[in-house]
N, C-alpha and C positions, 0 to 999 in steps of 0.2 A: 856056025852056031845058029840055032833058029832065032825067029824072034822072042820066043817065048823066053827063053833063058836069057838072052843078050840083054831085055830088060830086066829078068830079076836079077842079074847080076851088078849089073847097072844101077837099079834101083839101090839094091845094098848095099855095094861102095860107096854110092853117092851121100848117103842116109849116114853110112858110118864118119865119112869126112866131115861132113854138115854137124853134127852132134858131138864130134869131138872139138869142132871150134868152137860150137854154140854154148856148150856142155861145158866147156874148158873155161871159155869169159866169164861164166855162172860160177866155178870154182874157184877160178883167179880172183873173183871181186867177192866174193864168201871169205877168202882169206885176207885179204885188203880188210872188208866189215869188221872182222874177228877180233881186232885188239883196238878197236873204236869202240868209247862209249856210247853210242848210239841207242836211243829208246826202240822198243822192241817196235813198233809201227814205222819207225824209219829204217832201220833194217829190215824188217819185215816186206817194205817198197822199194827197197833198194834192190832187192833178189827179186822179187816181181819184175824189176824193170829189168834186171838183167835177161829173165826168163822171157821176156818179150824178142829182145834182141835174141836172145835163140830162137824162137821161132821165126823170127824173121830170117836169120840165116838156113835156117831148115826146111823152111818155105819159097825161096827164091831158088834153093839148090832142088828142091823135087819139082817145082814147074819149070824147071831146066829139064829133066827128064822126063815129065809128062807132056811137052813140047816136042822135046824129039822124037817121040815115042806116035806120035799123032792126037795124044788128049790135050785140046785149047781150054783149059776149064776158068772162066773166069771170076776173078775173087779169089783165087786161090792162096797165093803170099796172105791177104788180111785176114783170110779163114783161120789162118797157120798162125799166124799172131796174136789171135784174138783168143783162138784155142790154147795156145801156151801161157798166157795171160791170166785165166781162170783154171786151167791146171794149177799154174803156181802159188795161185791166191790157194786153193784146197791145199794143196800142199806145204805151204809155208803156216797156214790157218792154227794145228794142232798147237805145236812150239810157241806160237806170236802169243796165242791164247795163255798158255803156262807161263808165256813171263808175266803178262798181267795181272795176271790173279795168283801166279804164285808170290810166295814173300823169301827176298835176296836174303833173311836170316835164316832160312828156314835149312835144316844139313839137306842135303840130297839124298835121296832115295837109291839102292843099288840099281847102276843099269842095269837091262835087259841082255839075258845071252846072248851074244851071235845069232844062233840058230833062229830065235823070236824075231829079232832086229830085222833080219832075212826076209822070215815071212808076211814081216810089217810091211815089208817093203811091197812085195809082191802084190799083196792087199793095195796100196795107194796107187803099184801100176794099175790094178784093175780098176779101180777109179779115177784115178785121174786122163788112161788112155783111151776112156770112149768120152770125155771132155771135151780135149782138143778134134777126137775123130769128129764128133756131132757137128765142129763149125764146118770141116773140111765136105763132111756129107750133105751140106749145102749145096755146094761145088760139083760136085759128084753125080747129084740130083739131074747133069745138066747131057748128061751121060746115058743114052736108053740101055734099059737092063740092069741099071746099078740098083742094089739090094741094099739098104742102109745098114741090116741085121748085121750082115757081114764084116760091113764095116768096122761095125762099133765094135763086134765079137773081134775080129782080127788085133784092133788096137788096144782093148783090154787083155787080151792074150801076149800079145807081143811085148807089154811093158811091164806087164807081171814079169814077164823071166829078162827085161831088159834094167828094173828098178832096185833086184838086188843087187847085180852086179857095181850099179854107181854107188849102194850104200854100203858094200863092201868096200870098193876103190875108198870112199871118204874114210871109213874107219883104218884100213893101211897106211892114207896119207896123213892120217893125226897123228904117226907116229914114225914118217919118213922125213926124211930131205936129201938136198940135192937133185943136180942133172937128171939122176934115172927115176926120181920121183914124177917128174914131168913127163917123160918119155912113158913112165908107167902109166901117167895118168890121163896121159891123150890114146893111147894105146886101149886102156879099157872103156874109157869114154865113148870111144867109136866102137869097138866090140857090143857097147848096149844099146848104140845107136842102127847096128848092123843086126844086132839080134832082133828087136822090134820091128826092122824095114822088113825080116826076111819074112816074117808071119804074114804085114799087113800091105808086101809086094804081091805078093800069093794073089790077093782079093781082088789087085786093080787088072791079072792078066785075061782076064776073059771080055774087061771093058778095051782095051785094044784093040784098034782095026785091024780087020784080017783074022782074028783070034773068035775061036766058039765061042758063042755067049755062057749065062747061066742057065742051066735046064728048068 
């Protein structure tokens, strides 16, 4: 196998393992919160802090491979944390905001189709994945030839088609249980952690030594 592929294979597995654990402690403690009366700013920080600890697991596990691979990028783990951090504030931001100003008498409104739900989602990948990339493209900077466009492009691409997939998994597991719920659910977790590495592995093979550059 070259080296080309041996790292994007690499990168993917490693990316899918890392986000189904990272991904999985975020879901475990979502359902822990769930039947806590918690004010929405403390739940609100509770899934932040969770989502830190994901990237820190998803950052310790790609400077494992960016190490073997020959990229020494340093800051990389805090780039990755720091990034996840402010993704999740954007992303928990909409919901935290509706329980505040909406009123607990108020009946609920019909949800949104699937299909919408979907595209919502895709939408927040594309925001929230050039997020965490901009901290990581610090990093990166450290790298001759790295192109930041790319960057940010790859990771808003990669979490658009990786963002429905977890908000599919949540709407299945609000209406599973048991053993094969979990199995489901670590199983697709890393599918969306695999789909997003594959787009935003692409970007990192021409910074490899040995490997063409960018024309």
């Amino acid at each position: 196998m070259t080296l080309e592929k041996r790292f994007w294979w690499t990168w993917i597995g490693t990316n899918a393992a890392a986000e189904a654990l990272g991904l999985g402690l975020v879901a475990g403690g979502a359902l822990a919160l769930f039947g806590e009366a918690l004010p929405p700013l403390a739940r609100a920080g509770a899934m932040i802090a969770l989502g830190g600890v994901e990237g820190l697991i998803v950052g310790l596990a790609q400077r494992a491979v960016l190490q073997r691979h020959g990229l020494r990028l340093n800051g990389w783990v805090a780039a990755t944390v720091a990034g996840a951090l402010c993704a999740w504030v954007l992303g928990m931001l909409p919901s935290t905001l509706m329980h505040l100003h909406g009123s607990a008498s108020a009946p609920a409104g019909p949800m949104p189709g699937m299909a919408l739900r979907l595209l919502l989602a895709a939408g927040l990948g594309l925001l929230t994945g050039p997020v965490l990339a901009a901290f990581q493209w610090r990093c990166l900077r450290q790298v001759p030839g790295a192109q930041g466009w790319r960057w940010l492009a790859a990771n808003a691409l990669g979490w658009a088609l990786a963002m429905p997939v977890i908000f599919a998994l949540a709407h299945a597991a609000a209406q599973a249980q048991g053993p094969l719920l979990w199995l489901a659910g670590a199983s697709g977790l890393g599918l969306a952690g695999a789909l997003a590495s594959a787009v935003h592995g692409r970007v990192l093979l021409p910074l490899l030594p040995g490997l063409p550059k960018y024309p």
